[in-house]
N, C-alpha and C positions, 0 to 999 in steps of 0.2 A: 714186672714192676718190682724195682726194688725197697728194701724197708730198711732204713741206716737204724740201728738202733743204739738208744744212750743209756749208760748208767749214770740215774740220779746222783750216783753218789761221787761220780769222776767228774770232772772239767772239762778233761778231755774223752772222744770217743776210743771205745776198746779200738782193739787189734782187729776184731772179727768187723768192728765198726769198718774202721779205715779200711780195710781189703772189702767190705761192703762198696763203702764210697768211691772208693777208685774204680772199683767195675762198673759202678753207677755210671759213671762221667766216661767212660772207654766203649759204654753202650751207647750212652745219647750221643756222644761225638759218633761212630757206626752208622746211627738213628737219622742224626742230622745229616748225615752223607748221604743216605739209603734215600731219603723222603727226594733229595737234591735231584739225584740221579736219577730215580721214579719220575719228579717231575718234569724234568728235561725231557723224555721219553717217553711221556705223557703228549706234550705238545708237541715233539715230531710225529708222533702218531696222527695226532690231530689235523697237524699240516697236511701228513698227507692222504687222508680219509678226504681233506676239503682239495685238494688238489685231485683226486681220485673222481669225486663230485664234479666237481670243472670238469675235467674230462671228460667224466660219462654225459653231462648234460650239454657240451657243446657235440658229441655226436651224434645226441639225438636229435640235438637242432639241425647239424650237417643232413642227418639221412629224413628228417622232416623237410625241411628244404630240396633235398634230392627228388624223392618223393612230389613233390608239388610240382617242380619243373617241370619232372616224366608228364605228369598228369595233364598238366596244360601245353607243351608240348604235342601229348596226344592225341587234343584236343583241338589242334593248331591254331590256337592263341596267339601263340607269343613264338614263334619261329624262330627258335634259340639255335639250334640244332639243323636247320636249314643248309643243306649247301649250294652252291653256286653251278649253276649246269648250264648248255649252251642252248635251253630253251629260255632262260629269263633273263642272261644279262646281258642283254643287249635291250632290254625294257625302256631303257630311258634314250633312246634315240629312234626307234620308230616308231613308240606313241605318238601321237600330233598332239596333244596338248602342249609339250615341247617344255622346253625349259627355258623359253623366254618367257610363260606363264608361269613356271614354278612353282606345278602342282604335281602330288603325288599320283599313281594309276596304277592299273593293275595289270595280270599277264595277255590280255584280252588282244589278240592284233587284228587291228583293222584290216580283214581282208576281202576285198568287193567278190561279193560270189555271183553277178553280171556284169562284167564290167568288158570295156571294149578289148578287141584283140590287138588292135595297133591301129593309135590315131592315124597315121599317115594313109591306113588302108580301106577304115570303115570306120561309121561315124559311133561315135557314143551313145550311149542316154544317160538317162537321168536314176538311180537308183533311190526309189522313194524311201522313204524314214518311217513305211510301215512295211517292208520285205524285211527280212530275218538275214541281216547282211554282214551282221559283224558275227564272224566266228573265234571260239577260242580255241585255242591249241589242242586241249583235249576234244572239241566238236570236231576241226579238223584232221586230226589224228584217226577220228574212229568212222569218220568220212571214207580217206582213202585206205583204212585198215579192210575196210567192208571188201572198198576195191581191189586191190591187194588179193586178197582172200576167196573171190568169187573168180578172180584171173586162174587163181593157182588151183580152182577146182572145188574151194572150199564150198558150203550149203551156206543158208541163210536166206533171208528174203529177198528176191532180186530186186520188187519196187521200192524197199526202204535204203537199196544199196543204191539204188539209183538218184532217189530223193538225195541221199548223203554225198552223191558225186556234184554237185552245186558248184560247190567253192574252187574244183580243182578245173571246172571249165573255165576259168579267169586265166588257163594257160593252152597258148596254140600257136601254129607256126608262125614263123616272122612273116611268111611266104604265102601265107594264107589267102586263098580268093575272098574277094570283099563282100560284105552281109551287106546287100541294099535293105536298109532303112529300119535298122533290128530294134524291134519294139522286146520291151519286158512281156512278161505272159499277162494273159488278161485278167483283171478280178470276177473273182463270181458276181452275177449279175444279182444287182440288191434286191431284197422284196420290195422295198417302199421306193415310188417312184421318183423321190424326192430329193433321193440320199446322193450325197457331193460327190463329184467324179475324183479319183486319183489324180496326182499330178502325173501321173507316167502315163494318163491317157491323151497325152494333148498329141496331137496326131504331128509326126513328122518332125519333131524338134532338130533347128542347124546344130550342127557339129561343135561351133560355137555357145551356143548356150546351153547344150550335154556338157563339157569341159567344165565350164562355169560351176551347173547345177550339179555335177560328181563330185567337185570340189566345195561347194557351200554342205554339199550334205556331207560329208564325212569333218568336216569342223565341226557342224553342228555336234555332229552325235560322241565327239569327243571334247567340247568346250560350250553347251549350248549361251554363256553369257559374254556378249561381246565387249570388248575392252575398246573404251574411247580412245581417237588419237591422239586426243592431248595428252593423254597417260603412256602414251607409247615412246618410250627412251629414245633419243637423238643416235643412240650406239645400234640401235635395231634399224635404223636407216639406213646404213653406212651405206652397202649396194644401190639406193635409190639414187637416180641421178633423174632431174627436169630440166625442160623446155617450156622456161617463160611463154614466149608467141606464141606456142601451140598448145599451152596446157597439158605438157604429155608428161607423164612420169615412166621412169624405165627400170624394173629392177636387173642388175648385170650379173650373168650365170657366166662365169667362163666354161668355155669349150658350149656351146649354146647360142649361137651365132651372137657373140658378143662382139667381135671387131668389125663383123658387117655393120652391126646397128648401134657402133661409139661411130662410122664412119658419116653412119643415118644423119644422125646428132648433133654431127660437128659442120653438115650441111646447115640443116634447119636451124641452127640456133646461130649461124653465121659465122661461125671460129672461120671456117675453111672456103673461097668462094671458089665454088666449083658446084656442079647438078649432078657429075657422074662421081659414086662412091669409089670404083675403083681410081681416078686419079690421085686419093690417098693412097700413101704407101704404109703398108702394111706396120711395120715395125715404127711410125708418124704416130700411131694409135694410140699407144701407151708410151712414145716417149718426148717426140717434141711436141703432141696436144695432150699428154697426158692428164695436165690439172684442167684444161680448159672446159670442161662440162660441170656445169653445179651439182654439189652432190645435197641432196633434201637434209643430211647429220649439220650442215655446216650452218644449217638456221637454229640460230641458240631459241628463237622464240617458240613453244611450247607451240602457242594457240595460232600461231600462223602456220607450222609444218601440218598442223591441224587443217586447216582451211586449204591448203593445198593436197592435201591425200583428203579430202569431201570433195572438192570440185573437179580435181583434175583426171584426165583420162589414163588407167593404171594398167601398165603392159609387161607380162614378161614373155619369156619365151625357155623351154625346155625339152628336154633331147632322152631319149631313153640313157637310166641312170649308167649302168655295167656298160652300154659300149662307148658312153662319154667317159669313163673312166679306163678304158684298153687306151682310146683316142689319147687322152691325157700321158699317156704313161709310155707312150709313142713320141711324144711332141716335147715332153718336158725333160724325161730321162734318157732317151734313146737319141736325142738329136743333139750331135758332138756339140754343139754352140748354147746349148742352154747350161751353162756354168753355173748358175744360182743355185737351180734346181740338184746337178750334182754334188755340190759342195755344201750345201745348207740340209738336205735332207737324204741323199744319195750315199752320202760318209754314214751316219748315223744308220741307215738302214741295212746296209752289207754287216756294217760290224755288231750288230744285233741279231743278224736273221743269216749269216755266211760261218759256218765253221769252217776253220783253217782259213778265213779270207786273209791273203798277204797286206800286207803295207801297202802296196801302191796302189791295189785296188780299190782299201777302203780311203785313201790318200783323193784318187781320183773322185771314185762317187760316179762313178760312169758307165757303171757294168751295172747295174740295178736288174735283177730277174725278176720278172712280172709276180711269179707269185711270193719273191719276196717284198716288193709294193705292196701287194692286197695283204698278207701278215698283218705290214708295218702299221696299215689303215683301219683292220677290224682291233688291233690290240691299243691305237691310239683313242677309239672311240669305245670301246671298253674300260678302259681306266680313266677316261674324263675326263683327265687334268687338262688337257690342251685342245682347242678345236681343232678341228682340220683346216686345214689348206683351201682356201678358198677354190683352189682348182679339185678339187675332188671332196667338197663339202656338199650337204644335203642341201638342194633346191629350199626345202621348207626353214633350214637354219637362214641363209640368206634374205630370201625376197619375205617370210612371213607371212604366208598366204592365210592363212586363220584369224591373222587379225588387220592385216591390210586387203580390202574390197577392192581386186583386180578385177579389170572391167575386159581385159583380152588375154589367153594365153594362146602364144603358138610353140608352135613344134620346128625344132630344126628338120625335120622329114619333112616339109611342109612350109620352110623356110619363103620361099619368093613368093607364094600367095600368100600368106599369113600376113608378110609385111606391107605387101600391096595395102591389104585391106586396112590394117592400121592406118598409113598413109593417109588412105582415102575416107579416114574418118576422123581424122585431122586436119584435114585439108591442107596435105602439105603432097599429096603427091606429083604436082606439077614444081615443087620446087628439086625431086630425087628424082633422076631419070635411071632406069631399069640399064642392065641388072644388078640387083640390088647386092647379090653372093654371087664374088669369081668362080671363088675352089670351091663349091661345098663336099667334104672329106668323108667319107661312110665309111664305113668296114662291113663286109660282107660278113654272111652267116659262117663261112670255111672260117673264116680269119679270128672272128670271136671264140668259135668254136675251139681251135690250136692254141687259142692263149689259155684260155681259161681251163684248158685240161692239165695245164702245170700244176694249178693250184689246188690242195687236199681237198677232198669233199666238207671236212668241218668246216675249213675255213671259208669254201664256197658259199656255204650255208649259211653261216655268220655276218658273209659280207650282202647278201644279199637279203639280213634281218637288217641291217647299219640301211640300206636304203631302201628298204621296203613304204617308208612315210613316204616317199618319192613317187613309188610307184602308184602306192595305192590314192594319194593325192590327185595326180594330173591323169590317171584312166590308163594306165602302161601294162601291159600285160608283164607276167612270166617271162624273159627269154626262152623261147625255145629250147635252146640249146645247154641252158640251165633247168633246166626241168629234166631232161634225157638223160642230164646228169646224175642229176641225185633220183629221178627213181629207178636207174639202172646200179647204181649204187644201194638200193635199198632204205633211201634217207629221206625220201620225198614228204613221206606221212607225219615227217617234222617239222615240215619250214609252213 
């Protein structure tokens, strides 16, 4: 601090004064600059202690956050961190709850661990809703692991390895000698003499009402509350097609003796007069009577489509899934005259699933390799955006069997008696004179067996998850020759 000082006795300040005052005023201008600078430098400081701050305390949000994920994550909560593998995405096509109900489910597959070896050979039963029948992937897995394990020499308990082999008896030859009249095992006999009998003790149940009862119980145990038909969309009909005069409803599976029983149809309902099916011609079917059969979508009235699926007699008919699909893929791509089929979906399939396909091949759509179809067909029901093809679409997406109450299923293995019997329960079989199928078309066990070796094991796998609802619906066994596969493969203890 400076001191200016004055002589009282001057006016003005000395000399020492002035050189006082000037330095005065040459410090505080200094002073005033210094405090300036300081405080500019002060509040970049400031900024960035509070930007420092930010920082530290968004990472410790970040790694709190990190932290918490891990932990629920590990806890599997919240299945952040989940990936996609070829046991669960194919979840939403062989559940049965199905996605006409539009409910979520879990990894759980229904798979019948008594169930018949082949309709066409030996009759069914009935699998009660107290036998332990729905296994999951890991029960199955650690099923055939035991098995597996006791083959190659490994120890372990043989009766609990046996017990675990349950599920994988639902697979046997196509070939197999027929089981007269194969009862479930029997329940321990109760103390009290009073106590209800099983329903799988009713002695001798037809073949008929095992189908039936296979099928009510595996709805049940995957959808126990029934949806009314008036609730049931006009768009979920579209395959139903009736017969006013006889009351008959029909759901249409192509490749499932669908043009024998549109030929049924077009007798009984009068479109065609003639008694023998075969005086229709074949390709007459679908295209000069093609509109002529009522389809049940076409009644806009709610509560009448209703009264008609209550009263009327409801039939379908179905074929083992995998060799209706080789059939298919013989008939639609392989036969130079099916042009539709080449050109709408035969281009799109080579040029997706063909490296190096030329021009004219994918131009054509004619050259389709079978196990580029089965690709085309598990990666189209994988990504869900589009159905299938009604010719190689699920039995269960079509006809609806979980929420429409079929009153008969047959088997095209089983084809001319099955339809007899409908006939004769409609009282229309003096109006259709036999036989009711010209060609009926099989493929032998060699012929399945050569196709379906083209195609990888994953994808085998995959596509016979895409129709496993199929199988396990209508009482179908394994294919053989699909079994031999994947556990000569090593892949068995997965599907």
């Amino acid at each position: 601090m400076f001191v200016v000082r004055y002589d009282i006795n001057e006016k003005e300040p000395t000399l020492d004064s002035k050189l006082c005052i000037s330095n005065h005023f040459t410090y505080v201008e200094k002073c005033r600059r210094g405090v300036d600078g300081s405080l500019w430098r002060r509040i970049f400081r400031r900024m960035m202690r509070s930007i420092g701050t930010v920082v530290k305390i968004t990472l410790i949000c970040l790694n709190l956050w990190v932290l918490a994920v891990v932990l629920v994550v590990c806890l599997g909560h919240w299945r952040v961190f989940e990936t996609v593998d070829s046991s669960s995405m194919y979840d939403n096509s062989h559940l049965v709850v199905m996605r006409e109900l539009k409910e979520d489910t879990d990894r759980k597959l229904p798979i019948i661990a008594m169930s018949v070896t082949n309709i066409s050979e030996v009759e069914s039963y009935y699998v009660p809703p107290e036998s332990d029948s729905i296994f999951s992937l890991d029960k199955l897995d650690k099923a055939v692991e035991s098995d597996s394990g006791k083959s190659k020499g490994g120890g372990g308990d043989k009766s609990a390895a046996n017990k675990k082999q349950a599920a994988p008896k639902n697979i046997g030859k196509r070939s197999a000698p027929p089981v007269a009249n194969p009862q479930p095992p029997a329940p321990p006999k109760p103390k009290a003499p009073a106590a209800p009998a099983s329903p799988a003790a009713n002695p001798s149940p037809s073949k008929e009402d095992s189908k039936l009862k296979n099928l009510q119980h595996w709805c049940q145990q995957q959808h126990s509350k029934k949806t009314s038909y008036d609730k049931i969309p006009a768009s979920k009909l579209n395959y139903i097609v009736y017969d006013e005069k006889h009351k008959l409803l029909f759901c249409q599976i192509p490749g499932a003796a669908l043009n024998e029983w549109r030929k049924i149809l077009l007798i009984t309902t009068k479109v065609v007069d003639t008694s023998a099916p075969s005086a229709i011609a074949g390709g007459d079917v679908f295209g000069k009577y093609g509109k002529s059969l009522k389809k049940l979508s076409d009644i806009p009235d709610a509560s009448k489509r209703a009264s008609i699926l209550s009263s009327y007699y409801k039939v379908l008919f179905v074929r083992d899934p995998l060799e209706r699909l080789l059939m298919t893929y013989k008939t639609k791509f392989k036969a130079a005259s099916s042009k539709y089929f080449h050109h709408t979906f035969g281009t799109q399939i080579i040029k997706k699933y063909r490296k190096g396909a030329s021009e004219a091949d994918i131009k054509a759509g004619s050259s389709v390799k079978f196990s580029e179809f089965v690709k085309y067909i598990v990666d189209v029901e994988h990504e869900g955006k589009v159905n299938l093809n009604e010719h190689w679409q699920q039995y269960y997406k079509q006809c609806h069997p979980c929420v429409v109450d079929y009153n008969f299923i047959g088997t095209f293995e089983n084809v001319e008696a099955d339809t007899r019997a409908v006939l004769k329960t409609i009282k229309a079989d003096r109006e259709v004179k036999p036989p009711y199928v010209n060609n009926r078309q099989t493929l032998s066990e060699k012929e399945l067996t050569a196709a379906y070796k083209e195609v990888d094991i994953l994808t085998l796998k995959n596509l016979y998850k895409v129709y496993l609802a199929d199988y396990t619906l209508f009482g179908y066994k394994c294919p053989s020759f699909l079994h031999d596969m994947l556990e000569k493969a090593d892949t068995f203890h997965d599907y």
